[in-house]
TORLONU-219220 format. One line per field, with one value per atom (N, C-alpha, C): residue number from 1; residue in three letters; chain; atom name; z, y, x. Coordinates in nm, 3 decimals, m for minus. Example, Ala and Ser with C-alpha at 12.3 -4.5 7.8 and 13.67 -1.06 7.14 Angstrom:
i	(1,1,1,2,2,2)
aa	(ala,ala,ala,ser,ser,ser)
ch	(A,A,A,A,A,A)
at	(N,CA,C,N,CA,C)
Z	(0.780,0.780,0.780,0.708,0.714,0.787)
Y	(m0.569,m0.450,m0.330,m0.225,m0.106,0.003)
X	(1.319,1.230,1.320,1.285,1.367,1.290)
REM end
This chain:
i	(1,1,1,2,2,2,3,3,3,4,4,4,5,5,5,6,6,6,7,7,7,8,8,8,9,9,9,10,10,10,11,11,11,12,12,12,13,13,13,14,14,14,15,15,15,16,16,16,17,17,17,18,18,18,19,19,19,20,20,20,21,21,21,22,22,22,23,23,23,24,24,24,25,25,25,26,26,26,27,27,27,28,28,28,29,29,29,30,30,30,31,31,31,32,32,32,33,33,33,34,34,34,35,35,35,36,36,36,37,37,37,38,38,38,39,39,39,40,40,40,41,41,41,42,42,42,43,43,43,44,44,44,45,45,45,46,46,46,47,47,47,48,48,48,49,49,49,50,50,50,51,51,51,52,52,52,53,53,53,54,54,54,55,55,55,56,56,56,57,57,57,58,58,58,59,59,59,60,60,60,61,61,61,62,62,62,63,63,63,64,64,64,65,65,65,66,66,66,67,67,67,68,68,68,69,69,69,70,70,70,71,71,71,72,72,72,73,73,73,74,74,74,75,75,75,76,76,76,77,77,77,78,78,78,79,79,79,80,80,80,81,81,81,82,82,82,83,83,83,84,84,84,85,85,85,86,86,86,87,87,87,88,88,88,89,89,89,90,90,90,91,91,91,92,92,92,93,93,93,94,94,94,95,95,95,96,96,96,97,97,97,98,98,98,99,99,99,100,100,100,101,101,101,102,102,102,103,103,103,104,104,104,105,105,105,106,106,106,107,107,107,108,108,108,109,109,109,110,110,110,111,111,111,112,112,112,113,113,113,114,114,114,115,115,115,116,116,116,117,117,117,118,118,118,119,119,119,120,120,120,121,121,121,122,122,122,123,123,123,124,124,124,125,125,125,126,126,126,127,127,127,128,128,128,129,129,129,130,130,130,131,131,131,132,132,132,133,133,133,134,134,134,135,135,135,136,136,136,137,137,137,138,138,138,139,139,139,140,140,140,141,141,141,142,142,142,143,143,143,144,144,144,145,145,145,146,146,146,147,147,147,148,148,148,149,149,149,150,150,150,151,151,151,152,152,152,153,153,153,154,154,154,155,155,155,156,156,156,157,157,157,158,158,158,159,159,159,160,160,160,161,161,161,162,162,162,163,163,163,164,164,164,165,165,165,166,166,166,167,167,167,168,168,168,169,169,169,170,170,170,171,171,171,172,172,172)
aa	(unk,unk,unk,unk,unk,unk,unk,unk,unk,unk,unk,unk,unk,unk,unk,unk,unk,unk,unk,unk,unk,unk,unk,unk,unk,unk,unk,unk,unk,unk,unk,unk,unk,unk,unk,unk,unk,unk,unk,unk,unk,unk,unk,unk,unk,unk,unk,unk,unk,unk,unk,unk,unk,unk,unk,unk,unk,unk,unk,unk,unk,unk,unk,unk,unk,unk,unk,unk,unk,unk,unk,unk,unk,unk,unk,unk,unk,unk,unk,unk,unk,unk,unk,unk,unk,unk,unk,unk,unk,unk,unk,unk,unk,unk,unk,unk,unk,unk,unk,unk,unk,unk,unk,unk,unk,unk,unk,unk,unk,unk,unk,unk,unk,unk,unk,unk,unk,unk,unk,unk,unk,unk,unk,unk,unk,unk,unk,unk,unk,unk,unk,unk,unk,unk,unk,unk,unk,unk,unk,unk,unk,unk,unk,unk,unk,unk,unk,unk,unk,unk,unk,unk,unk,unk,unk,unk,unk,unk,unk,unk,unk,unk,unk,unk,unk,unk,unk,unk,unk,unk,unk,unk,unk,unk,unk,unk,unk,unk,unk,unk,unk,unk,unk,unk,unk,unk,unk,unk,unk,unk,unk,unk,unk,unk,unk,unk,unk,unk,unk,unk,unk,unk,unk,unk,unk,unk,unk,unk,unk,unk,unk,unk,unk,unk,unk,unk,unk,unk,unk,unk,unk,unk,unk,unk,unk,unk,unk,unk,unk,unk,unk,unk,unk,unk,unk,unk,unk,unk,unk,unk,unk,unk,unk,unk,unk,unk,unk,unk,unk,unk,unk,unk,unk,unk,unk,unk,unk,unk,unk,unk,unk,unk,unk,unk,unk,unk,unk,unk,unk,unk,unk,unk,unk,unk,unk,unk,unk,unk,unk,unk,unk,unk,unk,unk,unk,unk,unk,unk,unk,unk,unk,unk,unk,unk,unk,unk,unk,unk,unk,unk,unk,unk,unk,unk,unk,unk,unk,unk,unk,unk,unk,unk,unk,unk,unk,unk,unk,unk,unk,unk,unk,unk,unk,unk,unk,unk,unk,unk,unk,unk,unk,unk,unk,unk,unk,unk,unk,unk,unk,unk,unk,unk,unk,unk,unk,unk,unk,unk,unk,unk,unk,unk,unk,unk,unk,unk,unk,unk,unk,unk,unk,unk,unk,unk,unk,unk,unk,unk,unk,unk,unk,unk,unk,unk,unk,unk,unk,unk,unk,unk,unk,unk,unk,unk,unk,unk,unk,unk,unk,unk,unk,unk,unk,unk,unk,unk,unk,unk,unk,unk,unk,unk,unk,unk,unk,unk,unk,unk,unk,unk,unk,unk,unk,unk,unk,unk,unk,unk,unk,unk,unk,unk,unk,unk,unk,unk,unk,unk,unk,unk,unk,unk,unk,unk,unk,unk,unk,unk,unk,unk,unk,unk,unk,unk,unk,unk,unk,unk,unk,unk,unk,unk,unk,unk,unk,unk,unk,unk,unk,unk,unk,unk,unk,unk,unk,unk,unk,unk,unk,unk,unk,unk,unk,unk,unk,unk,unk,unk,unk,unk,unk,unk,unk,unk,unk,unk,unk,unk,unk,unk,unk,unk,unk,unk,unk,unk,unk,unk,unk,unk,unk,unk,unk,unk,unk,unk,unk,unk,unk,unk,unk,unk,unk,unk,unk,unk)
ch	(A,A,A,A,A,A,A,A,A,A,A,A,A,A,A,A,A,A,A,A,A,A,A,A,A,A,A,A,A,A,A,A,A,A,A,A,A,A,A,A,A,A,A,A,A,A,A,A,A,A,A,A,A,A,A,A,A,A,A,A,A,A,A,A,A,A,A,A,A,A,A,A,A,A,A,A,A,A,A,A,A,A,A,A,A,A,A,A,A,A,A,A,A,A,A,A,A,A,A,A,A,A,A,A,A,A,A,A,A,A,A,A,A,A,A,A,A,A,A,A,A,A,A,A,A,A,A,A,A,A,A,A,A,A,A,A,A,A,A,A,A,A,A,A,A,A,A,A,A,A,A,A,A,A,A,A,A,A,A,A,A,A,A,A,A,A,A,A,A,A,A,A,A,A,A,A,A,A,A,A,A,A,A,A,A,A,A,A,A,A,A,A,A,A,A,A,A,A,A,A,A,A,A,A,A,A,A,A,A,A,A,A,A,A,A,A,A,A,A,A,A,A,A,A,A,A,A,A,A,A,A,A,A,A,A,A,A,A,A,A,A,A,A,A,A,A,A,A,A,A,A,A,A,A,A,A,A,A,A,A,A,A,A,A,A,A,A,A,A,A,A,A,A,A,A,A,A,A,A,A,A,A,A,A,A,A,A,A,A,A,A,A,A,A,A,A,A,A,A,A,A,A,A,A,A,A,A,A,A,A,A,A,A,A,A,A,A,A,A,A,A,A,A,A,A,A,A,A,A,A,A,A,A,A,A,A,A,A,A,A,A,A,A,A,A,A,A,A,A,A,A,A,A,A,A,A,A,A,A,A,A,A,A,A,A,A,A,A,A,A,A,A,A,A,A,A,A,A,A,A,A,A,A,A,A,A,A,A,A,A,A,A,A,A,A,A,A,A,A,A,A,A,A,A,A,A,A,A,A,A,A,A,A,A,A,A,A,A,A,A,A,A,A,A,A,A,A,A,A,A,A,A,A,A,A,A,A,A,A,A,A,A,A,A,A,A,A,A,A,A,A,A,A,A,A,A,A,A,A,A,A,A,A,A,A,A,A,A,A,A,A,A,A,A,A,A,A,A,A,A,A,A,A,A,A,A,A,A,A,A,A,A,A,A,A,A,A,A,A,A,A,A,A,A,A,A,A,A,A,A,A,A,A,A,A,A)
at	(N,CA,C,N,CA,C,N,CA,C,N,CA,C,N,CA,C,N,CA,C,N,CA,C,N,CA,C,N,CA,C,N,CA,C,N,CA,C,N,CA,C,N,CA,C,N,CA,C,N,CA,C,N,CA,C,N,CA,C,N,CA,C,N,CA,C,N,CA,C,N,CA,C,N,CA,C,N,CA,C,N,CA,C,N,CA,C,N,CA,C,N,CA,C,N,CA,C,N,CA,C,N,CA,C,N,CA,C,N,CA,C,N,CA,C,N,CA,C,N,CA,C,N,CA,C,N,CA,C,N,CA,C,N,CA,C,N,CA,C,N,CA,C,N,CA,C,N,CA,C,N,CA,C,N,CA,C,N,CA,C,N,CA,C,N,CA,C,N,CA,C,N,CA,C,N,CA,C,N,CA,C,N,CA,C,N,CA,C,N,CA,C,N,CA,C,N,CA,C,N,CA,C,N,CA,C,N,CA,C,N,CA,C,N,CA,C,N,CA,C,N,CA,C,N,CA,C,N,CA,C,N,CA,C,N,CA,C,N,CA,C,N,CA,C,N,CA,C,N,CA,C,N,CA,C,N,CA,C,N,CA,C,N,CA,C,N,CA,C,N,CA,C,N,CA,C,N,CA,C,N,CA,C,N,CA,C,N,CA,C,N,CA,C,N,CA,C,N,CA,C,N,CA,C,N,CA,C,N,CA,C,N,CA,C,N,CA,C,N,CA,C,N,CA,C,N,CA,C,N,CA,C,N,CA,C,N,CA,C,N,CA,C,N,CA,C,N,CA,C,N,CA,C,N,CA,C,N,CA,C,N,CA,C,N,CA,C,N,CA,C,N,CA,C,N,CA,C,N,CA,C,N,CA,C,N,CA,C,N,CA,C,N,CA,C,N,CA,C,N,CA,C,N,CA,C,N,CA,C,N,CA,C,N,CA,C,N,CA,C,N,CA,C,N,CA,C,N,CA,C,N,CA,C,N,CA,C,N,CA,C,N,CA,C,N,CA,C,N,CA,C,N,CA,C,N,CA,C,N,CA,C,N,CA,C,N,CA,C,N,CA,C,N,CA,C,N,CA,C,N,CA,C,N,CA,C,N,CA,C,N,CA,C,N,CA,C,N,CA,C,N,CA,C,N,CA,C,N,CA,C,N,CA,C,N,CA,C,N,CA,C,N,CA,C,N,CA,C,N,CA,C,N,CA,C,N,CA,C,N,CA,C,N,CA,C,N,CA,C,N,CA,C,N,CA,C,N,CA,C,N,CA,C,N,CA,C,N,CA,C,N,CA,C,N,CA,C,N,CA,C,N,CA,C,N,CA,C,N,CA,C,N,CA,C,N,CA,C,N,CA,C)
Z	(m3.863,m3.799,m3.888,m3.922,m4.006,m3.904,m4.015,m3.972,m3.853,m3.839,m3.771,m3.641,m3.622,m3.520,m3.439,m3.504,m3.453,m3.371,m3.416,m3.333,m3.217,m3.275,m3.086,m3.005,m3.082,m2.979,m2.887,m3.002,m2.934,m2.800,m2.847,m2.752,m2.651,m2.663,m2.525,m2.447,m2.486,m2.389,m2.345,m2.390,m2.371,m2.193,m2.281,m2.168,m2.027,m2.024,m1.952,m1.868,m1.931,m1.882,m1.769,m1.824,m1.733,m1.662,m1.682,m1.526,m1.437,m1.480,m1.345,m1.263,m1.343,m1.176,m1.076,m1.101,m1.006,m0.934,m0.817,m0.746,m0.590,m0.562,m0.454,m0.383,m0.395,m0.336,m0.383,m0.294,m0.352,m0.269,m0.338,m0.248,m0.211,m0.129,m0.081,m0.188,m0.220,m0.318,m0.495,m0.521,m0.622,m0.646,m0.725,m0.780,m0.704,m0.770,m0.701,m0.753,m0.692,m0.742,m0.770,m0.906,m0.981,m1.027,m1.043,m1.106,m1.267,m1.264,m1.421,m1.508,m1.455,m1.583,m1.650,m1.684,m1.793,m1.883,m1.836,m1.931,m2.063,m2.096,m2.232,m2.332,m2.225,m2.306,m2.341,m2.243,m2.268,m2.376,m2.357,m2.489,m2.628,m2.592,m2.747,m2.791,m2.666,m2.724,m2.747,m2.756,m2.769,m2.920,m2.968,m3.119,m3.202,m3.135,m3.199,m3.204,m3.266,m3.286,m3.174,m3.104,m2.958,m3.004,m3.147,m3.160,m3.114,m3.185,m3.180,m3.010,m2.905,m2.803,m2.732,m2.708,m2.705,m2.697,m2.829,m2.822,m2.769,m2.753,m2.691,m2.526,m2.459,m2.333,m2.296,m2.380,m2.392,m2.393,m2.472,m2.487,m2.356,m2.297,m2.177,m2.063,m2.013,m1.922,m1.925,m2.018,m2.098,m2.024,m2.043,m1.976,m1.867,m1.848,m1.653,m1.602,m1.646,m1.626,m1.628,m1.732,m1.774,m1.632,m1.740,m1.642,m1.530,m1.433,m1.285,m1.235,m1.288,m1.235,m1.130,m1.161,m1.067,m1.144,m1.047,m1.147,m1.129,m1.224,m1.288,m1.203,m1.089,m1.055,m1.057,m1.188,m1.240,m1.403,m1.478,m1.649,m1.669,m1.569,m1.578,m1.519,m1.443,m1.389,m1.494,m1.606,m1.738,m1.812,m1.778,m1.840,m1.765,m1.645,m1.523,m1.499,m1.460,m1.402,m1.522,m1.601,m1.711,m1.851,m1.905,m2.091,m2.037,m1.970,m1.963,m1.915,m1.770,m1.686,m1.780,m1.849,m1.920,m2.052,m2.148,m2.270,m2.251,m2.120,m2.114,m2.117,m2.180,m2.191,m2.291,m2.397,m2.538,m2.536,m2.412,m2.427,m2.386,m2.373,m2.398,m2.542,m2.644,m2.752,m2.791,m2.746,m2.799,m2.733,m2.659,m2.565,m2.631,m2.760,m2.809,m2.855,m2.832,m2.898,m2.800,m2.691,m2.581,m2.500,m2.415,m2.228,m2.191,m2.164,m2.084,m2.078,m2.236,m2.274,m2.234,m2.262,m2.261,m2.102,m2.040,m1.898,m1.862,m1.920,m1.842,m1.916,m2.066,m2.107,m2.032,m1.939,m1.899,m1.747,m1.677,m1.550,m1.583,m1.717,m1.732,m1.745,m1.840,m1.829,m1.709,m1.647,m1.491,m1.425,m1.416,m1.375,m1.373,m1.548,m1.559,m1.572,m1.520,m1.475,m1.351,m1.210,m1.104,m1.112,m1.185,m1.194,m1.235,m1.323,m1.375,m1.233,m1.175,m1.065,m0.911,m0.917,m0.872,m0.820,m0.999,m0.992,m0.950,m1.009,m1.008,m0.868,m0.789,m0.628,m0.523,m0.600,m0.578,m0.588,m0.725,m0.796,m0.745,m0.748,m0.780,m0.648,m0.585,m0.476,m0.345,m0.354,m0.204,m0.085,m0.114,0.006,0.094,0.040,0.127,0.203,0.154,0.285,0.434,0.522,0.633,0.682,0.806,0.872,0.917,0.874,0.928,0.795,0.743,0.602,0.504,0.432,0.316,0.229,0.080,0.022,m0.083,m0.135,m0.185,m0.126,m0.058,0.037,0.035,0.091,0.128,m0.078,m0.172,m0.302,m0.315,m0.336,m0.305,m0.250,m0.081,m0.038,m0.091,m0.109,m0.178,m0.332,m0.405,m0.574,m0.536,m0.428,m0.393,m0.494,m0.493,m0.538,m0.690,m0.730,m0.899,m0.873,m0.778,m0.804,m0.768,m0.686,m0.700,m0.788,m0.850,m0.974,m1.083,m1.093,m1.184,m1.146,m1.009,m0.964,m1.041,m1.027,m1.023,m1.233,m1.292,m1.416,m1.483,m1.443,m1.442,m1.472,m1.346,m1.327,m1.404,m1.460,m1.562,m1.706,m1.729,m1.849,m1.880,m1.770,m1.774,m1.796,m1.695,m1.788,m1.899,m1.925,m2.038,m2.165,m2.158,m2.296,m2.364,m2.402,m2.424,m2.537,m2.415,m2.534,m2.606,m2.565,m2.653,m2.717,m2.708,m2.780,m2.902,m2.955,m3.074,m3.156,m3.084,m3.213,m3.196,m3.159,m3.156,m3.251,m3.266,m3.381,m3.510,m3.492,m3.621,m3.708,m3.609,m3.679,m3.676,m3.681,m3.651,m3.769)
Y	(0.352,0.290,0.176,0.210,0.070,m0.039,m0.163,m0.314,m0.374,m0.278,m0.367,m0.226,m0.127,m0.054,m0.066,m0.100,m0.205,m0.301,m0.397,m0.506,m0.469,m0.389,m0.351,m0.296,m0.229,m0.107,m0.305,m0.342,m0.503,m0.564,m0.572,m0.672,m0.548,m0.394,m0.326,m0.355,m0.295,m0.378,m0.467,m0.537,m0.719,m0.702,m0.676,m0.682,m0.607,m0.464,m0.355,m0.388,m0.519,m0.611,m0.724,m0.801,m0.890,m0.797,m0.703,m0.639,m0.587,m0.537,m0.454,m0.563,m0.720,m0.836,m0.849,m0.784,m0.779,m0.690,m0.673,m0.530,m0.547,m0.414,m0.401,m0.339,m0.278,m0.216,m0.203,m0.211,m0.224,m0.150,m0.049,0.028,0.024,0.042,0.011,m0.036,0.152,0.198,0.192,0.103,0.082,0.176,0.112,0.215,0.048,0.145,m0.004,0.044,m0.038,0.043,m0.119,m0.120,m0.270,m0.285,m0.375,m0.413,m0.365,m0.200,m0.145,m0.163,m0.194,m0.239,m0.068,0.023,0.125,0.100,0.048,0.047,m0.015,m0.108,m0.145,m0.054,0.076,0.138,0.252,0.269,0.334,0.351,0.264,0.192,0.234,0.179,0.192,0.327,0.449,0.570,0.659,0.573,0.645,0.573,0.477,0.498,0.487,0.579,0.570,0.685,0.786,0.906,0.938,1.050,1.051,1.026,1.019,0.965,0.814,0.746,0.612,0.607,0.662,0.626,0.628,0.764,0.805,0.682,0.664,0.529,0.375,0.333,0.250,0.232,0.372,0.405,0.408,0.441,0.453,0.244,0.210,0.082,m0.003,0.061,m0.023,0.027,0.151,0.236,0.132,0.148,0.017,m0.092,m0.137,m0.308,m0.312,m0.173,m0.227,m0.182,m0.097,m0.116,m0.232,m0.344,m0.428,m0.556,m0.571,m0.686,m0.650,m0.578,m0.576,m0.616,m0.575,m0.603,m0.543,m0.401,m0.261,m0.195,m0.181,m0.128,0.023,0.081,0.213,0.290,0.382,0.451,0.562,0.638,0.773,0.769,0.805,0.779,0.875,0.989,1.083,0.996,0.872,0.835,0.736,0.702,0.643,0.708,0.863,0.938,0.979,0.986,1.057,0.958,0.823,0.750,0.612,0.592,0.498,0.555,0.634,0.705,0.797,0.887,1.030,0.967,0.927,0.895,0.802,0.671,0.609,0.630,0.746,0.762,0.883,0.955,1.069,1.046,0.884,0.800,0.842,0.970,0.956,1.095,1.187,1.258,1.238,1.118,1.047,1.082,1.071,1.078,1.206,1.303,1.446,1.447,1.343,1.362,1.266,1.247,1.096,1.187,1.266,1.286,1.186,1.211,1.106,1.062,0.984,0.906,1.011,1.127,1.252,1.296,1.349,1.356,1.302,1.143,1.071,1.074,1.062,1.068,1.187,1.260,1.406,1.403,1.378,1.346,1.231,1.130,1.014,1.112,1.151,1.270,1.361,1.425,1.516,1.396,1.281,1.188,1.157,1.107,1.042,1.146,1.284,1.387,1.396,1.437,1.414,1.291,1.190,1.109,1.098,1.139,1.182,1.283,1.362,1.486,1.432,1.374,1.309,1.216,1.168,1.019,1.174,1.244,1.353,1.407,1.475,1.527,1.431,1.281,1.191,1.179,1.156,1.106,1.269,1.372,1.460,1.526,1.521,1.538,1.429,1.305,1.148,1.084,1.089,0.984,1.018,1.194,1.271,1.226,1.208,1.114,0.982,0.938,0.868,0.909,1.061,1.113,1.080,1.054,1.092,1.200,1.167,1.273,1.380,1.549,1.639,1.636,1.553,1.554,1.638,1.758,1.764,1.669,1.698,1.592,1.579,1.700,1.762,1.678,1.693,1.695,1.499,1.445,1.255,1.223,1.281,1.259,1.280,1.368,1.428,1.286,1.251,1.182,1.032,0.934,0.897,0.833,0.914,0.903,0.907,0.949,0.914,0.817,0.703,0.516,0.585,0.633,0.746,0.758,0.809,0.899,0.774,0.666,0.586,0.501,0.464,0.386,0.466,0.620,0.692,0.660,0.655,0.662,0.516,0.402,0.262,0.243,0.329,0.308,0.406,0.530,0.611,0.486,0.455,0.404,0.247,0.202,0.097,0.132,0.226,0.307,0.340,0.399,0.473,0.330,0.252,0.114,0.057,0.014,m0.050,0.033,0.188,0.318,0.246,0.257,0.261,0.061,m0.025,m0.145,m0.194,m0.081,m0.148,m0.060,0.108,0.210,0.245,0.210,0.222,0.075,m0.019,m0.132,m0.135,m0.094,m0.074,0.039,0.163,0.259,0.193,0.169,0.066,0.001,m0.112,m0.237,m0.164,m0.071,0.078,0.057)
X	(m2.900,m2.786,m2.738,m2.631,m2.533,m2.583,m2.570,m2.628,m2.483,m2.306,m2.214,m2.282,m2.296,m2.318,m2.427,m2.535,m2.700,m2.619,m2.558,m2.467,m2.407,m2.317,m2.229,m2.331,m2.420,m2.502,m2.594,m2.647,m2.683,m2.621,m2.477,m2.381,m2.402,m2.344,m2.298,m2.427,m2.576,m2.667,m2.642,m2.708,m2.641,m2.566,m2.445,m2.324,m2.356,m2.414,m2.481,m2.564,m2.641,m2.798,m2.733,m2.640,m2.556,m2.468,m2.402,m2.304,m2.424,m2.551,m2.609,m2.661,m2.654,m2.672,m2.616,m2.474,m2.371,m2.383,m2.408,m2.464,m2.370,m2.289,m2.233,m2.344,m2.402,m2.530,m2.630,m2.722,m2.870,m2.981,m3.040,m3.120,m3.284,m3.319,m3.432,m3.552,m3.542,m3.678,m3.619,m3.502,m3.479,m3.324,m3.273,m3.074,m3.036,m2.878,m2.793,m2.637,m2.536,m2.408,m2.369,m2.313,m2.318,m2.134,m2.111,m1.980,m1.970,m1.963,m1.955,m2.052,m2.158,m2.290,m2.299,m2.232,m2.211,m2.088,m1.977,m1.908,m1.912,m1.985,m2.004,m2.087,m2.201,m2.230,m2.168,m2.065,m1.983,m1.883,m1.830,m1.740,m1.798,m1.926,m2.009,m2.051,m2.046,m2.076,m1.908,m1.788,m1.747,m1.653,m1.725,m1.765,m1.875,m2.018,m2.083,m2.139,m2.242,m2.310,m2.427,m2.362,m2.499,m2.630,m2.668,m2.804,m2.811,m2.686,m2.667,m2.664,m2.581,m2.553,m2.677,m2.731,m2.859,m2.982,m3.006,m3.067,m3.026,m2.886,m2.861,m2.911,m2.872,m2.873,m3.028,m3.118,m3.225,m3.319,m3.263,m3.311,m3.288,m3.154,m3.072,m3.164,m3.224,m3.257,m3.374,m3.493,m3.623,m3.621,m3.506,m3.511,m3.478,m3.413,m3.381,m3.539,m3.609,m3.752,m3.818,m3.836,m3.890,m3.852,m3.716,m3.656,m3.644,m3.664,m3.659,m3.786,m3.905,m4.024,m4.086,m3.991,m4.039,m4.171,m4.292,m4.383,m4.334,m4.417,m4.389,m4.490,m4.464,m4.528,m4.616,m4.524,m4.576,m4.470,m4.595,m4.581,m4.400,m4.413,m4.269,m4.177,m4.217,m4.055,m4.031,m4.064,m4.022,m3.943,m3.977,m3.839,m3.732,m3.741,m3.678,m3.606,m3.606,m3.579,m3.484,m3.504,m3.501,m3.429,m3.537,m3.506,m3.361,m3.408,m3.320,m3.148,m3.180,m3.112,m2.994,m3.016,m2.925,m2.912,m2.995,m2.964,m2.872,m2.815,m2.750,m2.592,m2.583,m2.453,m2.405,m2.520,m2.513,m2.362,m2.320,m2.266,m2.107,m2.090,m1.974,m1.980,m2.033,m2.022,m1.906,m1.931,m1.941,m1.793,m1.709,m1.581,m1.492,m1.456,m1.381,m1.254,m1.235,m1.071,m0.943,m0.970,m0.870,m0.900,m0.838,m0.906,m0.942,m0.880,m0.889,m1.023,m1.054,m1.197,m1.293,m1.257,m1.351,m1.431,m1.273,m1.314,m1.419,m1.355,m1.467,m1.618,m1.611,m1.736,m1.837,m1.767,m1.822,m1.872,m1.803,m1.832,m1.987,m1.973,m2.078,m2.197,m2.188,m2.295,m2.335,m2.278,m2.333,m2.380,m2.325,m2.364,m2.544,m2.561,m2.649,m2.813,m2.697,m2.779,m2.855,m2.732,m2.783,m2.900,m2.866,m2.968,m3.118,m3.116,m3.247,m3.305,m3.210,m3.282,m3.281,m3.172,m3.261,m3.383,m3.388,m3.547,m3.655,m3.620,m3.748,m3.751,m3.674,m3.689,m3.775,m3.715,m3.734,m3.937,m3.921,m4.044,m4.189,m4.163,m4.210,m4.220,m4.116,m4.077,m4.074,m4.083,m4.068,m4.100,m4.262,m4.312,m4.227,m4.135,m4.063,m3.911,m3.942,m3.850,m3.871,m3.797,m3.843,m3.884,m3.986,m4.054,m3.997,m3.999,m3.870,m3.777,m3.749,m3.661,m3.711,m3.626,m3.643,m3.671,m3.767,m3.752,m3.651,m3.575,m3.499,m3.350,m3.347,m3.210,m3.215,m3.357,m3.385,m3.319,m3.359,m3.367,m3.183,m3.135,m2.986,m2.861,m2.934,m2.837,m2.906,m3.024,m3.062,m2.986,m2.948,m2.922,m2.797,m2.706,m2.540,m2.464,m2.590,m2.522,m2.469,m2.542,m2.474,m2.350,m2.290,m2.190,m2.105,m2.103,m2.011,m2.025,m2.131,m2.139,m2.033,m2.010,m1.972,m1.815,m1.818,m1.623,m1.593,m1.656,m1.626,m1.600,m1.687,m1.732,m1.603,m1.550,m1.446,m1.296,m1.265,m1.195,m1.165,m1.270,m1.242,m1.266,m1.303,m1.277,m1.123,m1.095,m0.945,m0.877,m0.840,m0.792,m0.796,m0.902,m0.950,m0.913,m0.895,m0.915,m0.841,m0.723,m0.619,m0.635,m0.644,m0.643,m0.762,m0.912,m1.015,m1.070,m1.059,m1.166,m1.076,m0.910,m0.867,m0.966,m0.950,m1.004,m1.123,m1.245,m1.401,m1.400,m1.289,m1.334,m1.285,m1.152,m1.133,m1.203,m1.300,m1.354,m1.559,m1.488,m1.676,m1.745)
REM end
């Protein structure tokens, strides 16, 4: 990784680390639907190489482990829950020709983010379905806060495209 792309990939954390304090919701057993804490990594994967993004999302997923002071229940929800879940920011990458793109590349990410917090709630966490509950189905409605984190993160992307992802590739 070039020494100016190490940097942004730096700051978009950074920035990613301070928006997820902002939390419109906050869920029991951990998630939360935050004031855009993706869009800076967003931004950054859509001038940088899904390895590059990949690893950003990856470092960011790390510290919301760390810095929360959620212990780690099972060695798989480090990937399920954390690695997978926020390095899957990296396929914004693969969507940079326009907003349009970008937008739908940002859809398939979150997508697959749900899917990862998914399986883990699914796989990992079942036991706190309720009694009579699928655990499938408790995991499903559960990981919801995704999909509006994805509407909220959508929608300030689509704003923002236009006056900041020409001069972040520019000054790349």
């Amino acid at each position: 990784m070039k020494p100016r792309t190490l940097a942004y990939a730096g700051v978009a954390i950074a920035l990613s680390q301070i928006l997820s304090y902002i939390k419109f919701l906050e869920m029991p057993q951990g998630g939360s639907v935050t004031l855009g804490s993706m869009v800076p990594l967003t931004l950054f994967a859509l001038m940088a190489t899904p390895g590059e993004a990949f690893l950003a999302g990856g470092v960011y997923g790390i510290l919301q482990l760390v810095l929360s002071g959620a212990p780690l229940y099972h060695p798989l929800s480090l990937l399920l829950d954390y690695i997978l879940p926020f390095g899957s920011i990296a396929v914004v990458s693969c969507f940079t020709t326009s907003k349009s793109k970008a937008v739908m590349g940002l859809v398939i990410a979150f997508l697959l983010r749900y899917l990862s917090h998914f399986l883990s709630g699914w796989l990992l966490f079942g036991s706190y379905a309720p009694e009579g509950q699928a655990p499938w189905l408790y995991s499903a409605v559960y990981n919801a806060s995704v999909l509006v984190e994805m509407l909220l993160t959508v929608v300030i992307v689509y704003i923002v495209y236009d006056r900041v992802v020409p001069r972040l590739r520019r000054n790349a």
